[in-house]
C-alpha positions in Angstrom: 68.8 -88.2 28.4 70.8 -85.7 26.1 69.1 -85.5 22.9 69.6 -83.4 19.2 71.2 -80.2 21.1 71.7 -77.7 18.2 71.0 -80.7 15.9 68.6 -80.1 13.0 65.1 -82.2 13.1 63.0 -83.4 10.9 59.6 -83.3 11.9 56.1 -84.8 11.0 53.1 -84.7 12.5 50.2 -87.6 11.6 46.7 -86.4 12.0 45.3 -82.7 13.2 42.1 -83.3 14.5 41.3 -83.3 18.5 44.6 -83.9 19.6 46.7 -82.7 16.5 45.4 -79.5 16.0 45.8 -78.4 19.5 49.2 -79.9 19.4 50.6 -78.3 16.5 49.0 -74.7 17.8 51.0 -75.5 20.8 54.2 -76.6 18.7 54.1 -73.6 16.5 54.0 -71.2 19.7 56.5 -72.9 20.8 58.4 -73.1 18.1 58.2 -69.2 17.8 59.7 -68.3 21.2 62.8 -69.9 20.3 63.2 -67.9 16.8 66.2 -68.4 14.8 67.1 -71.4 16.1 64.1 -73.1 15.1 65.2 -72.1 10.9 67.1 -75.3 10.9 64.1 -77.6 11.6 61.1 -78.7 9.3 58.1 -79.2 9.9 55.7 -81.1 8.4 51.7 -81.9 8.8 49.3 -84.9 6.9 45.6 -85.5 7.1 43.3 -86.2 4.7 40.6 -85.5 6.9 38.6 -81.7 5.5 36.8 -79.6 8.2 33.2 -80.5 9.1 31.0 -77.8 11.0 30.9 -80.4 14.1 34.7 -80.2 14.1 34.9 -76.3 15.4 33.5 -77.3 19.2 36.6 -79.6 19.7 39.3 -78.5 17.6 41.1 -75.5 16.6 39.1 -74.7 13.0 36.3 -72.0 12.3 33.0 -71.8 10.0 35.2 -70.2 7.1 37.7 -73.5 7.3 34.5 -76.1 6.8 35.2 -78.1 3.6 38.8 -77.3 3.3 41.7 -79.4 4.0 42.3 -79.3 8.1 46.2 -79.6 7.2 46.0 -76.2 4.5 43.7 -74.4 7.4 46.1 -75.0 10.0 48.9 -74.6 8.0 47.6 -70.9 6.6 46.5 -69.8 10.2 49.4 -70.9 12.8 52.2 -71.1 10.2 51.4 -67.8 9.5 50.4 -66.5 12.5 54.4 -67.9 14.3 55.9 -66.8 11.0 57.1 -71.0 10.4 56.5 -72.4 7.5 54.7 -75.4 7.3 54.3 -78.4 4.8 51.1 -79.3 4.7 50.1 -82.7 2.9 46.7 -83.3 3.0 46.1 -87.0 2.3 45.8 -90.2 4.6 48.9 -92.2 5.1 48.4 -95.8 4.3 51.5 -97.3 4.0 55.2 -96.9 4.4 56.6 -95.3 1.4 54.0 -93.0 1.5 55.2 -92.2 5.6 58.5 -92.4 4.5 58.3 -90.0 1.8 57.0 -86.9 4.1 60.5 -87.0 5.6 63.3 -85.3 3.7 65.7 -88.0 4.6 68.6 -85.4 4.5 70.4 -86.3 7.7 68.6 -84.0 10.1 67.2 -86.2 13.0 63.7 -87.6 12.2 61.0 -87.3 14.5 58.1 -88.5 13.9 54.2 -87.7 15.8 51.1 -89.7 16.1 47.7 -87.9 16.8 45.8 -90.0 15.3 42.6 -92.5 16.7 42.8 -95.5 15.0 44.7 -98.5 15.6 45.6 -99.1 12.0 47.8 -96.2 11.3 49.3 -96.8 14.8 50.4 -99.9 13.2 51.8 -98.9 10.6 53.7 -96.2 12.4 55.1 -98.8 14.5 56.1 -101.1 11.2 58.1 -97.9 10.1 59.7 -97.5 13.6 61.2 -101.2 13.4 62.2 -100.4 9.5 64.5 -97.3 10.4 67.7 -96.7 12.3 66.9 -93.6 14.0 63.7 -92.4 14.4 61.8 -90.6 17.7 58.4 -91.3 17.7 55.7 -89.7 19.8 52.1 -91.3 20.2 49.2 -89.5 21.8 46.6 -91.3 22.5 43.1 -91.0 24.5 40.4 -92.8 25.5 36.9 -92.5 23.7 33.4 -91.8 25.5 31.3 -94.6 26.3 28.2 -94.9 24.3 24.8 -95.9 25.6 24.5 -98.5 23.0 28.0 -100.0 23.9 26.1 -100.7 27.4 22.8 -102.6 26.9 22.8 -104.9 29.3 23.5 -102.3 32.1 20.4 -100.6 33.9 20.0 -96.7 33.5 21.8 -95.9 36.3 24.9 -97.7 36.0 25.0 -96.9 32.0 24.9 -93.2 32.9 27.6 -93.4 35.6 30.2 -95.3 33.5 29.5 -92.5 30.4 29.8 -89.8 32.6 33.2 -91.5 34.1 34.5 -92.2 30.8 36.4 -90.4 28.2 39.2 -88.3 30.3 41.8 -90.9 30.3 45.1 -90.9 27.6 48.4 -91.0 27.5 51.8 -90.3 25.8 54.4 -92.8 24.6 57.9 -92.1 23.4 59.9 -94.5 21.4 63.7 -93.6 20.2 65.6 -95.7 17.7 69.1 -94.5 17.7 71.6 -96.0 15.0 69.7 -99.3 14.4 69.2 -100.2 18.4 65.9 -99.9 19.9 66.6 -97.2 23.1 63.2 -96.8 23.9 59.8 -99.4 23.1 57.3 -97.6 21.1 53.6 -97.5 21.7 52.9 -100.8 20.4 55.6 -102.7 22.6 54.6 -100.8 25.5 50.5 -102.1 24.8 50.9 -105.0 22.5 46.7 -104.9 22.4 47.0 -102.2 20.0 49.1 -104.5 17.2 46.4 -107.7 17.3 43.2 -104.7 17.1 42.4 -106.1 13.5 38.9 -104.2 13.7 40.8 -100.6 13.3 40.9 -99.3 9.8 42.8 -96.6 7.9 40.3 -93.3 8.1 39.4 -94.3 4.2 38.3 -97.4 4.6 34.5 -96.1 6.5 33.4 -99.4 8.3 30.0 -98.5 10.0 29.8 -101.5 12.4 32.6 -100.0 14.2 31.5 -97.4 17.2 32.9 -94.3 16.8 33.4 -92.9 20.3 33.5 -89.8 21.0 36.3 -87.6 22.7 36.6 -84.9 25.4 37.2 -81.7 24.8 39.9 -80.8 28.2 41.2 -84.8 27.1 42.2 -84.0 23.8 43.9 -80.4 24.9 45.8 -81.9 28.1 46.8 -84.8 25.4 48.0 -82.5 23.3 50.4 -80.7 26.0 51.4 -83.4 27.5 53.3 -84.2 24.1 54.2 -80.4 23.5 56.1 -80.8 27.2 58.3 -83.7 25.8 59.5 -81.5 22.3 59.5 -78.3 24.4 62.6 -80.0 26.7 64.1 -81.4 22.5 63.5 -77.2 21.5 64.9 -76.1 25.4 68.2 -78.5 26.3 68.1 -81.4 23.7 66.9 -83.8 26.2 64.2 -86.3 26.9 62.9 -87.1 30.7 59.5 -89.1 30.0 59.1 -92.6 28.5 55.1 -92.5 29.4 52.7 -90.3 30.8 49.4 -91.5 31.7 46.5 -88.8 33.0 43.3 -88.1 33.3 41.3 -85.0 32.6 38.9 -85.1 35.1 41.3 -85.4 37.8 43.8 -83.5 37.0 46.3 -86.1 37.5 49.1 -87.5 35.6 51.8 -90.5 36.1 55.3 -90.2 34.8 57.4 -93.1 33.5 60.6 -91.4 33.3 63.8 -92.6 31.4 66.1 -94.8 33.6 69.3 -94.2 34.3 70.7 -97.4 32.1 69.1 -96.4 29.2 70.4 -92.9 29.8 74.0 -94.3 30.2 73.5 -96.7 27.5 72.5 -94.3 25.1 75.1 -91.3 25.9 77.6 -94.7 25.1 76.4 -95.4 21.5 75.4 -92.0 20.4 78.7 -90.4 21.6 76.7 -86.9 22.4 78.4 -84.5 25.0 76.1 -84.1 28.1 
């Protein structure tokens, strides 16, 4: 599917943590190699989350970056590092002005990226998908370790095998809005589960009877380029090949749901874009 070819983007990334910050590392490098032609393009990143010391084992931050903002340390080190400048905005997005408002809304094509691991702020990502006429949105998601107090009633054994099993599992969903016609379902059509989770809560709204499960280092980092694949090919030819990618970390495996050949036709039809 031909896609933005020499057309300017808009883009904004939700959430720097496990996934994000390994994502936007990737982005930035990525970003770099093509050089000029990326001058055209924003970029920007929101989190409200600061840096915690047990942050630096899974996620691209240091001892000196503990307390700060994640977005301004991430922000200060890669954007400087690739010479790009990024926004940084360093609050939790709750509701849709405040999403809408992190796009400039100036006619460049908007593109919007979840790395976030709660529910809630998928659906509000997906309320703002259905609200806009064109919009790409990217959702990377993965699946939290098991806890030992999530399995009680199992014996030892078992417990330990299913924790040791889990946590390696994610995927990657792309949904395209392209002059008010839905092209490709977001994550939220493609697993309606995640729009009737009414446990999830915005990251400011602490709720300690929730687990918080933990996530896997290698997880989070193949996560994280499985969605830098699918902007590399927007940055390379303007085109998109993947609907989903499902994989798992321990395996080394991945399963592709690519873009049909319909949708491809149907969408070269209304867009009028040159292939």
């Amino acid at each position: 599917m031909k896609l933005l070819f020499g057309q300017a983007m808009d883009i904004v990334v939700i959430g720097v943590g496990a996934n994000g910050s390994h994502f936007l590392r990737n982005l930035l490098q990525d970003m770099s190699i093509y050089g000029r032609d990326m001058k055209k393009n924003r970029l920007l990143i929101a989190d409200g989350d600061k840096t915690e010391e047990k942050n630096i084992k899974n996620q691209l931050f240091t001892i000196e970056d503990v307390g700060e903002f994640k977005v301004n340390a991430l922000a200060e080190r890669y954007g400087d590092h690739y010479s790009i400048d990024v926004l940084a905005v360093p609050q939790y997005i709750t509701d849709g002005e405040m999403l809408d408002r992190l796009f400039v809304n100036d006619g460049r094509f908007k593109i919007l990226i979840g790395c976030v691991d709660n529910n809630r702020t998928r659906q509000l990502m997906h309320d703002y998908f259905n609200h806009v006429s064109d919009l790409l949105y990217i959702d990377v998601g993965v699946e939290g370790v098991i806890l030992k107090e999530e399995l009680n009633e199992y014996s030892f054994e078992e417990a330990n095998r299913m924790i040791i099993g889990s946590g390696f599992s994610g995927q990657v969903v792309v949904g395209l809005k392209a002059k008010g016609e839905l092209i490709l379902p977001p994550i939220c059509d493609v697993y309606p589960n995640v729009l009737t989770d009414t446990e999830s809560v915005f990251p400011t709204q602490n709720c300690t009877e929730i687990l918080n499960n933990p996530q896997r280092l290698e997880t989070n980092k193949i996560a994280a380029q499985m969605a830098n694949i699918i902007m590399n090919n927007l940055f390379h030819t303007g085109e998109l090949f993947q609907h989903e990618i499902l994989f798992n970390a321990r395996y080394g495996s991945s399963n592709v749901r690519y873009i049909d050949k319909r949708t491809e036709k149907y969408f070269k039809e209304l867009c009028r874009l040159a292939v």
